[in-house]
C-alpha positions as CSV (number, residue, x, y, z in Angstrom):
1,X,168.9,69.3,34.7
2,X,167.1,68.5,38.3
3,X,168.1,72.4,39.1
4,X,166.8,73.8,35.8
5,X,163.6,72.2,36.5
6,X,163.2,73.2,39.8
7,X,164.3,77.1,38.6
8,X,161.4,76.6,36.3
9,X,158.6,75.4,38.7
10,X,159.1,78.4,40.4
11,X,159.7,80.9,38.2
12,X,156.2,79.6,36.1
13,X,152.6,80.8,37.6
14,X,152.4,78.9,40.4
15,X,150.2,75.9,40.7
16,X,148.4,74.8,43.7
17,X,151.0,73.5,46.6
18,X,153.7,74.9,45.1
19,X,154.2,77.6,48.1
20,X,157.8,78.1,46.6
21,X,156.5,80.0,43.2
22,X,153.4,81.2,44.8
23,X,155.7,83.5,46.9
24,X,157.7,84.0,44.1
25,X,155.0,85.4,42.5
26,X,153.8,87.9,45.4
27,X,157.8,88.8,45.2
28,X,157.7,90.0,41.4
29,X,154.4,91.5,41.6
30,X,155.6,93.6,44.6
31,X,158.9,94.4,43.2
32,X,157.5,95.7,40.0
33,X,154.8,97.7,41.6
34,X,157.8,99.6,43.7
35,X,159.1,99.9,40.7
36,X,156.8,101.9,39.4
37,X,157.0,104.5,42.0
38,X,159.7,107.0,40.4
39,X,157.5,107.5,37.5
40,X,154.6,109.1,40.0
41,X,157.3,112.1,39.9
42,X,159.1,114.5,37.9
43,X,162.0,114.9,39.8
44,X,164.5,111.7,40.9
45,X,166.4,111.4,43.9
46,X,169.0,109.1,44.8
47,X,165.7,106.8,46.7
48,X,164.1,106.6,43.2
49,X,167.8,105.8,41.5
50,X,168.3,103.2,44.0
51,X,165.0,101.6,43.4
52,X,164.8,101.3,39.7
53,X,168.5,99.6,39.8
54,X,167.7,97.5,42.0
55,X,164.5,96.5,40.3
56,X,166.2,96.1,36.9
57,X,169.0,93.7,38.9
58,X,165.8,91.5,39.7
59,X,164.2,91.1,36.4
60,X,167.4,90.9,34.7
61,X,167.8,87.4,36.7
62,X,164.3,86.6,36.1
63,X,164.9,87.1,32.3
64,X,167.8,85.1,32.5
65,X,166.3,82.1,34.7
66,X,163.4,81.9,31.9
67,X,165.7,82.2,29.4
68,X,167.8,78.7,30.6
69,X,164.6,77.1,31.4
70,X,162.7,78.2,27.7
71,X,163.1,74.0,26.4
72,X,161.2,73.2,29.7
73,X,158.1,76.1,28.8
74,X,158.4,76.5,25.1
75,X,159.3,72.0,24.7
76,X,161.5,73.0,21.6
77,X,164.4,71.5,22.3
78,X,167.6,73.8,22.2
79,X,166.0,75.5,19.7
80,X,163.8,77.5,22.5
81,X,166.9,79.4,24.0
82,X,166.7,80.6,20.2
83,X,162.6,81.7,20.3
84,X,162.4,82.7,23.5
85,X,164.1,86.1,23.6
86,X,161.9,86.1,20.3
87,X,158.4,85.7,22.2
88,X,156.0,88.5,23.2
89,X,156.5,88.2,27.1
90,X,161.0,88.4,27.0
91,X,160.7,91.4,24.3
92,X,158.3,93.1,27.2
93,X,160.7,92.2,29.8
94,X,163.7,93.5,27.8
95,X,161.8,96.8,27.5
96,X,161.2,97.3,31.0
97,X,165.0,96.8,31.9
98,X,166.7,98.5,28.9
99,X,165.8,102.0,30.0
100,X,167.8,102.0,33.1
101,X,171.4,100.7,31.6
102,X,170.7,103.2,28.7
103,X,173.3,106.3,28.7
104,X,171.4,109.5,28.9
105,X,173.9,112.1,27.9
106,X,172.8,115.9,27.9
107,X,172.4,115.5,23.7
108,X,169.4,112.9,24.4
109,X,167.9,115.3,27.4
110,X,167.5,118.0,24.9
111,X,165.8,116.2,22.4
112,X,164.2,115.0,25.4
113,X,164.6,111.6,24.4
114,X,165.3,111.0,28.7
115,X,161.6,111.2,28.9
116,X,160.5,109.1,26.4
117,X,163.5,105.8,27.3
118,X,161.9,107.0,30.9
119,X,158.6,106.0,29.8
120,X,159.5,102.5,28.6
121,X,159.6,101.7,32.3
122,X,155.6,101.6,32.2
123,X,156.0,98.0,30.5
124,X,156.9,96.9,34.0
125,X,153.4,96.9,34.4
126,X,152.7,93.9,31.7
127,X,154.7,91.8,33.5
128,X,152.3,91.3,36.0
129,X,150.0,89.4,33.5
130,X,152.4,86.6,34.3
131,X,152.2,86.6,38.1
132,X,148.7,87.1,38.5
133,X,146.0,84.4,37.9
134,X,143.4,87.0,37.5
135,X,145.4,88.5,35.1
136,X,146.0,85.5,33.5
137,X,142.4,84.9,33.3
138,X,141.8,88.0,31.1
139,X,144.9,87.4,29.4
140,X,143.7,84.2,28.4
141,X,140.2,85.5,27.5
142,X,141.9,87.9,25.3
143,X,143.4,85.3,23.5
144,X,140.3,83.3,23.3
145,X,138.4,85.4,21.8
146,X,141.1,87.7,19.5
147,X,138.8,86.8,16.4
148,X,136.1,88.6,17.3
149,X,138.0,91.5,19.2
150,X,139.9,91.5,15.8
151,X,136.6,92.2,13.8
152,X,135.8,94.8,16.1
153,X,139.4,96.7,16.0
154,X,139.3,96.4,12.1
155,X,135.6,98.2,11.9
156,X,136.7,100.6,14.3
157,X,140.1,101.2,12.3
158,X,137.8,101.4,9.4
159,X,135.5,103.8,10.5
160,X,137.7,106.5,11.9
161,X,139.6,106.4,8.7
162,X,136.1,106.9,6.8
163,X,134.9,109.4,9.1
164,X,138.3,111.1,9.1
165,X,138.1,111.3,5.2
166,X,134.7,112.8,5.4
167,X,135.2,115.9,8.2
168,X,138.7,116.5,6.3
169,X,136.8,117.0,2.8
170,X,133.9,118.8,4.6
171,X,135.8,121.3,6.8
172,X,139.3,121.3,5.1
173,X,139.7,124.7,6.8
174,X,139.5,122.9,10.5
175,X,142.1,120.5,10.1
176,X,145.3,121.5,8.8
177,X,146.7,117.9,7.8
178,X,145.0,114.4,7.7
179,X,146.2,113.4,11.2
180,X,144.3,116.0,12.7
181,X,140.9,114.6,11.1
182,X,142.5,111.2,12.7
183,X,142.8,112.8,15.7
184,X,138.9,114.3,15.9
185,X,137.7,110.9,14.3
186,X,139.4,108.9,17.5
187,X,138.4,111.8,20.1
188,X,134.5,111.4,18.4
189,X,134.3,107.7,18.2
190,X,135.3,107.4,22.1
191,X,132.7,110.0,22.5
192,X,135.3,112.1,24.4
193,X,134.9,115.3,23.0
194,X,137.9,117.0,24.2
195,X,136.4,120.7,22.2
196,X,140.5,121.4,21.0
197,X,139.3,120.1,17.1
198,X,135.9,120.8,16.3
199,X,133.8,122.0,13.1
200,X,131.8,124.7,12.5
201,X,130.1,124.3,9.6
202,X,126.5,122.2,10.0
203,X,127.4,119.3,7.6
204,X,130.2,119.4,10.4
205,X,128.7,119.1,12.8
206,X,126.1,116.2,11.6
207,X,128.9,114.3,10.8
208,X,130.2,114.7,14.3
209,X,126.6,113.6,15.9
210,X,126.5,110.5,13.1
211,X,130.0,109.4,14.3
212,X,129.5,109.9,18.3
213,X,126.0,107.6,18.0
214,X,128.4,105.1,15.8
215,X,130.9,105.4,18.3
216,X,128.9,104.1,21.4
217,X,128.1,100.9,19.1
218,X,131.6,100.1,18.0
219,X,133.4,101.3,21.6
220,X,130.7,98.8,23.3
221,X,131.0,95.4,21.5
222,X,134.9,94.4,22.7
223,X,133.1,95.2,26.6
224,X,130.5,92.9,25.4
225,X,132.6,90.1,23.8
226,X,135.3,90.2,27.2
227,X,132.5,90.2,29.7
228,X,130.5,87.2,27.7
229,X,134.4,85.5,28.0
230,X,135.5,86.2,31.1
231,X,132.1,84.9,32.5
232,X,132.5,81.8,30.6
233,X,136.1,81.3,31.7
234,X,135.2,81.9,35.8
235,X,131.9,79.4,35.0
236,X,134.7,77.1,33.5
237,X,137.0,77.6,36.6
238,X,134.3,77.0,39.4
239,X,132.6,73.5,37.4
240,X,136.5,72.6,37.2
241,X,137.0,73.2,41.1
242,X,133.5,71.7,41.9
243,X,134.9,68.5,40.2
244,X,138.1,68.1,41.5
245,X,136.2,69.1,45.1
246,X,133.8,65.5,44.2
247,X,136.6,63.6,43.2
């Protein structure tokens, strides 16, 4: 038990004077950022090979040393070695390794399914979230304030579809299917205008100018909400290291 716990101090985010998971942290961080290198190119090499098996070695015993340590985090009892390969952060982590044990035989490179399992390596990248206190801070401000980022997603869900409806009724010789409309609705709300999908007619086009001005609304509320949070949560921070500073 005395091991497990000790695994789990420094596997966790590290806390202050614990020099043993802070440089545990630094390791991971560093490690997954190397990792991340092959995908920067096309081609692989036997470098790039070495790197990601090496990497996948590392989180596959970091993955495991949460996993036997999940009653300590997740204070379940033995039901937690049940959750945790359940919870958000150990289905990420499976992700990121799976791709390189996967068999690539020459049937999935022509359906160039290689690419795509390739891709999966990005979700390296999210494990950072969990060695990084900055991270965590905006991690945790996420969290905090999902209700109102919520509201904002569903409007913004709500309005491409409704604008998407509209351009596809007014122009239906533009878009040849619904998910094109989709498409120009997402491209015009982000005010993007990438000029591959665009209408021609003028009730087009003043549908287009109604849903870029809309867009700049919707797109700037979730800066507003995470700035207002992550302002609170660094006020929050410094008042907490001004009192412990006192005591």
């Amino acid at each position: 038990m005395q091991y497990r716990k000790r695994i789990y101090e420094i596997v966790e985010l590290s806390g202050e004077g614990n020099q043993a998971s802070t440089i545990y942290d630094y390791f991971m961080m560093a490690v997954i950022i190397i990792s991340l290198v092959p995908l920067a190119f096309k081609e692989t090499n036997v470098l790039f090979e070495k790197i990601d098996l090496t990497a996948a070695i590392i989180f596959i015993l970091d993955y495991l040393a949460r996993w036997i340590t999940a009653d300590l985090k997740l204070g379940k009892g033995a039901i937690s070695f049940l959750r945790y390969p359940f919870s958000f952060m150990a289905i990420v982590d499976l992700i990121s390794i799976l791709p390189t044990f996967l068999p690539m035989t020459a049937g999935f490179r022509l359906l160039k399914t290689f690419r795509l399992i390739r891709t999966f390596r990005v979700f390296r990248a999210a494990r950072m979230f969990r060695y990084s206190k900055s991270m965590e801070i905006i991690a945790n401000v996420i969290r905090e304030q999902s209700v109102p980022l919520l509201a904002v997603c569903t409007l913004a869900g709500a309005y491409v579809l409704i604008s998407a409806l509209i351009i596809f009724n007014v122009e239906p010789d533009t878009f040849e299917n619904f998910f094109e409309a989709i498409y120009w609705a997402c491209v015009s709300l982000t005010t993007m205008g990438y000029g591959d999908i665009y209408p021609v007619s003028t009730a087009g086009r003043v549908v287009t100018m109604v849903s870029s001005f809309m867009g700049i609304a919707i797109i700037a509320l979730p800066s507003g909400i995470l700035t207002a949070g992550y302002m609170d949560a660094l006020g929050k921070g410094a008042e907490k290291e001004k009192d412990e500073y006192e005591s």
